[in-house]
C-alpha positions as CSV (number, residue, x, y, z in Angstrom):
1,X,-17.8,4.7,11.2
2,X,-17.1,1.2,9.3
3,X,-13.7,-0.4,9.3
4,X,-12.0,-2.0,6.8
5,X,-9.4,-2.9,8.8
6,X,-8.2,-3.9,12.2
7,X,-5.2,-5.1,14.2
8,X,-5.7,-6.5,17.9
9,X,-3.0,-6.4,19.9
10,X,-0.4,-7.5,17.4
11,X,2.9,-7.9,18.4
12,X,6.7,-8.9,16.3
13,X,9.8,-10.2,17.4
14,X,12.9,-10.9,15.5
15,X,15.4,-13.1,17.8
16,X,15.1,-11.1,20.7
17,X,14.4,-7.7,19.1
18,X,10.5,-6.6,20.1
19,X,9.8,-4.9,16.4
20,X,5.9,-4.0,17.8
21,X,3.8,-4.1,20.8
22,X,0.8,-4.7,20.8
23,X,-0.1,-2.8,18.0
24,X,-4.4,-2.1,17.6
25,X,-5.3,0.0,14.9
26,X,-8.6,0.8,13.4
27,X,-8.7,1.9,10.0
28,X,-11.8,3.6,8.4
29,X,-13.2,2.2,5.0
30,X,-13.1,5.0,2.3
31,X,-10.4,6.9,4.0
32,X,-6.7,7.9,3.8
33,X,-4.6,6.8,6.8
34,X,-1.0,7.5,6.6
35,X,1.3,5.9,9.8
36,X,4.5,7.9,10.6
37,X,7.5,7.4,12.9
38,X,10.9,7.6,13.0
39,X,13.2,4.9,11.4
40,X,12.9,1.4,13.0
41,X,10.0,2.5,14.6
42,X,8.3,-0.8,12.9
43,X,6.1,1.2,10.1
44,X,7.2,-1.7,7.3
45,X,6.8,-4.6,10.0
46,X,2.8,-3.5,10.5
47,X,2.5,-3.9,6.8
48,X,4.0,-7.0,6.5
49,X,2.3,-8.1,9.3
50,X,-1.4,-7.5,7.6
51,X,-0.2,-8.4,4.2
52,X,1.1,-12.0,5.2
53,X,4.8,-11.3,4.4
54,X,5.5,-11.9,8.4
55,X,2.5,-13.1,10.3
56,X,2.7,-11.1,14.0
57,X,4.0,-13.5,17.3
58,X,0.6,-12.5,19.2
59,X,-2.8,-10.7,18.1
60,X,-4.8,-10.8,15.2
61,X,-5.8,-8.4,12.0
62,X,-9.3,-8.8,10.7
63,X,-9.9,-7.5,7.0
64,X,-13.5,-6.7,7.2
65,X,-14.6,-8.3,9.9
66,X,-13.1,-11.7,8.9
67,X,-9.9,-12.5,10.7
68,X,-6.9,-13.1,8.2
69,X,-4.1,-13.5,10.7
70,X,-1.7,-15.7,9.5
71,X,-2.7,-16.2,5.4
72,X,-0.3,-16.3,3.3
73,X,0.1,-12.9,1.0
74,X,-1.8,-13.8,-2.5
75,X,-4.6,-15.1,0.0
76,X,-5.2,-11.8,1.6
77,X,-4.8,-10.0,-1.7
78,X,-7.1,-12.4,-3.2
79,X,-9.5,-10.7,-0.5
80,X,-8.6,-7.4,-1.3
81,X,-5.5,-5.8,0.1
82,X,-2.5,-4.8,-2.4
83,X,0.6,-3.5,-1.6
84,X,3.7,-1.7,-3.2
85,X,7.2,-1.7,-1.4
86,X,9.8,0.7,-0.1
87,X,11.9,-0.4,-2.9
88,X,10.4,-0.3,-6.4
89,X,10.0,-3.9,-7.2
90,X,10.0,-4.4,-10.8
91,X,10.0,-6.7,-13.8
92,X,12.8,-5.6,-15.7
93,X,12.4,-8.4,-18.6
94,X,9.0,-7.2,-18.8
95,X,6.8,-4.3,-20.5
96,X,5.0,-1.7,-18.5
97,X,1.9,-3.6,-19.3
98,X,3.2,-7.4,-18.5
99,X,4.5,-5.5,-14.8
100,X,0.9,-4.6,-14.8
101,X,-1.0,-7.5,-15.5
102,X,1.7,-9.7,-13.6
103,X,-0.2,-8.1,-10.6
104,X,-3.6,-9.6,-11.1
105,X,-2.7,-12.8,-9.1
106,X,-6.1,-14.0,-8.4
107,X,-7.2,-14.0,-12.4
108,X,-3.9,-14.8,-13.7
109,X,-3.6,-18.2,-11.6
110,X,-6.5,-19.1,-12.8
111,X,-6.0,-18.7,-16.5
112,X,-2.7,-21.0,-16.3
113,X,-4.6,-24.4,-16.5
114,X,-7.0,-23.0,-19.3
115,X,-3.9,-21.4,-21.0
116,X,-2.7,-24.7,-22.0
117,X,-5.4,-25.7,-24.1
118,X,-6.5,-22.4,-25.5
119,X,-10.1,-22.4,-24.2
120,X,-12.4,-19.6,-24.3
121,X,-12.6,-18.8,-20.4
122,X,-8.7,-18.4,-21.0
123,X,-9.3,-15.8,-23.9
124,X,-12.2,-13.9,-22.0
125,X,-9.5,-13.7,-18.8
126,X,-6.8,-12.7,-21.1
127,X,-9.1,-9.8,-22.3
128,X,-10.3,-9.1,-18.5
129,X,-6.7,-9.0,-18.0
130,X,-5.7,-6.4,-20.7
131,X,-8.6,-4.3,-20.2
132,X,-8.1,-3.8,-16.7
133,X,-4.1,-3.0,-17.0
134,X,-4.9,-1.0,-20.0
135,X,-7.8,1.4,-17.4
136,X,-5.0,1.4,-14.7
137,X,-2.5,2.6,-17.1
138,X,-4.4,4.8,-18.8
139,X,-5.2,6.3,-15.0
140,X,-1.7,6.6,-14.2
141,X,-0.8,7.9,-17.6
142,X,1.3,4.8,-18.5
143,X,-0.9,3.5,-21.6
144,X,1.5,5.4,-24.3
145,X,4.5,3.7,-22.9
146,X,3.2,0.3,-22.5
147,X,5.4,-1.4,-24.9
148,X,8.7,0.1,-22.8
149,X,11.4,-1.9,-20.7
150,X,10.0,-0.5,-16.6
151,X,14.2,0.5,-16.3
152,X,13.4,3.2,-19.0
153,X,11.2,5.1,-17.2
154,X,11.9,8.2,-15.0
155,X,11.7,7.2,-11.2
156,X,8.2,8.8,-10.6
157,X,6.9,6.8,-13.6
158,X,7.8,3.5,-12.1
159,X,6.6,4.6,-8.7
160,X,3.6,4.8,-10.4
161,X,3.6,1.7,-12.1
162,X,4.1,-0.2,-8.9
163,X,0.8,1.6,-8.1
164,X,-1.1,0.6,-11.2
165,X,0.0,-3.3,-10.4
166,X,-0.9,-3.0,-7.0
167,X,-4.5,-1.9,-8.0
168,X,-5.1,-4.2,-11.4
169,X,-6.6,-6.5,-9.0
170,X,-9.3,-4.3,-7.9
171,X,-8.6,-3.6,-4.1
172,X,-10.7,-2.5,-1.6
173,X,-7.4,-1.5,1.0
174,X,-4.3,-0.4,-1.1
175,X,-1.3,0.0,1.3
176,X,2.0,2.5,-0.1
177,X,5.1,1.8,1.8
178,X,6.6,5.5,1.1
179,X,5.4,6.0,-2.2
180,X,6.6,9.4,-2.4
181,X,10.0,8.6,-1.3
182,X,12.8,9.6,-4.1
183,X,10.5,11.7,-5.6
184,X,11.1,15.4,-6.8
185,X,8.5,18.5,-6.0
186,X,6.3,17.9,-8.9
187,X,6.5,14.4,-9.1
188,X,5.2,14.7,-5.4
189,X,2.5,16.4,-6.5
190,X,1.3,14.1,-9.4
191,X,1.2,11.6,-6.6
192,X,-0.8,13.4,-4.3
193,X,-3.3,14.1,-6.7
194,X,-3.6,9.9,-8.2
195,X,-3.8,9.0,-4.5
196,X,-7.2,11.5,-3.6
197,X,-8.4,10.2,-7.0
198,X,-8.0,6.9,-5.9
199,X,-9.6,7.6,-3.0
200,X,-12.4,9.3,-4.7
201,X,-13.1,6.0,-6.2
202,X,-13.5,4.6,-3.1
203,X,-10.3,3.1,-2.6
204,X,-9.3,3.2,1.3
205,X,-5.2,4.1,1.3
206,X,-3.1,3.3,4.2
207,X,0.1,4.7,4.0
208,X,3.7,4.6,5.2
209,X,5.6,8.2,4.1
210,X,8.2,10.0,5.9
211,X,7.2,13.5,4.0
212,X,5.3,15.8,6.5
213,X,3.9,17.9,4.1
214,X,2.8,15.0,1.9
215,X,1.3,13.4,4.6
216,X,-0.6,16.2,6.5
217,X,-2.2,17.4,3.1
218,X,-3.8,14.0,1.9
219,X,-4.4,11.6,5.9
220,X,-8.0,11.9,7.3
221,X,-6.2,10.1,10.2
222,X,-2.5,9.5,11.4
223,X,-1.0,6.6,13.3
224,X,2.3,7.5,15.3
225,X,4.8,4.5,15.8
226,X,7.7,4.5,18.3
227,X,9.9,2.0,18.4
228,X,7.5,-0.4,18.1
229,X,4.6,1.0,20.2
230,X,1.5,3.4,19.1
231,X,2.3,6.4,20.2
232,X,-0.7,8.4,18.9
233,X,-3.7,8.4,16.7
234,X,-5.7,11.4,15.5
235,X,-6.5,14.0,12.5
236,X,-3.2,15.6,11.0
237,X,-4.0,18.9,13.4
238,X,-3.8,16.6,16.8
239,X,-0.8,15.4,15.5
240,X,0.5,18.2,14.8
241,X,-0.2,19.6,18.2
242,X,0.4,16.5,20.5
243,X,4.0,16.8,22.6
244,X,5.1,13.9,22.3
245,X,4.5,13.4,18.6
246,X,6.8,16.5,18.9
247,X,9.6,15.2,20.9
248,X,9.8,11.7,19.5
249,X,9.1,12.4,15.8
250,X,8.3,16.2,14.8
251,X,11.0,18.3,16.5
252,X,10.3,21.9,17.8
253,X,9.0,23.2,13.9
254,X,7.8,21.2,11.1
255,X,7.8,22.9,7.8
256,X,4.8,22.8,6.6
């Protein structure tokens, strides 16, 4: 099976604080991989770690077979790998569709120079631009409240829109750092249902969640972290069965 992704040996520290340990993961292309644990286990610090936010102490992530260790953020999204945050991070003196469009670094960067003087590459990115937040909108079911301030929107919604930015810029590895968290049943749901689609498209999702049954109904594969150490890999049914999963993470009965 191809990877998309994978992390040798990387390690964090923060002062004296060991935040992972030689952390090697390999994550499947075209597949949903969710990574659970217990809080400060060091689920956020893996992300940052392959999206450039805080480059690992030792080791080295390779995005496709090329390593990227050490880029800075809008470099490694410029190669393919978007990410939303734990907290929504939002435009409020934007519309839905500017916090869309703000997303697509890569084309937006390069329309500034043209921008000035009005050319026509500027106006066929600025169309590029529109049509692709205007197809992630519509996905999401944003496009009818495109004009709106991002604050105005019920919770789920701007979950969603954080999605819809992270994926204007045509990813081939989107990561969610607990995009279900603060949502309600049926919001849940909705999200569930975006992220298979998404993966339908061919999307791979790696994903941070702290919801059991979210997780266990949407992961091909599961990482376990423990304070900073991989604990376990396997299908949602080994995890579900492994004892110390159980002990460290689980408890005696997940509700399922």
């Amino acid at each position: 099976m191809e990877n998309i992704l994978r992390t040798d040996c990387i390690s964090q520290r923060f002062g004296g604080v060991k935040a992972l340990t030689d952390i090697s993961l390999s994550i499947p292309k075209g597949r949903i991989f969710s990574i659970i644990g217990p809080n400060g286990a060091g689920k956020t610090t893996f992300f940052n770690a392959i999206s450039g936010l805080a480059a690992p102490v030792a080791g080295k992530v390779f995005f496709e077979e090329e390593e990227i260790t050490g880029l800075k953020s809008f470099q490694i999204q410029q190669r393919g790998i978007s990410r939303t945050f734990q907290n929504i991070r939002l435009f409020p003196e934007m519309s839905v569709k500017e916090n869309v469009i703000v997303g697509d670094h890569s084309r937006s960067t390069k329309s500034i120079f043209n921008s000035v003087l009005r050319t026509k590459t500027y106006k066929e990115t600025e169309k590029q631009m529109e049509a692709e937040a205007e197809r992630w909108m519509s996905f999401f079911g944003l496009y009818h409240l495109r004009h709106q301030n991002p604050t105005s929107l019920p919770y789920g919604l701007q979950r969603k829109l954080e999605i819809a930015r992270a994926m204007v810029s045509d990813p081939t590895l989107l990561l969610l750092d607990e995009p279900a968290a603060g949502m309600n049943e049926a919001e849940t749901i909705e999200l569930r249902n975006d992220i298979l689609k998404l993966s339908e498209l061919g999307t791979t999702i790696l994903l941070i969640e702290h919801d059991m049954k979210f997780v266990m109904s949407l992961s091909d594969h599961i990482a376990v972290l423990n304070h900073g150490c991989l604990l376990k890999v396997g299908t949602p049914k080994e995890i579900l069965e492994d004892e110390l999963v159980i002990d460290a993470y689980l408890g005696t009965e997940v509700d399922l």
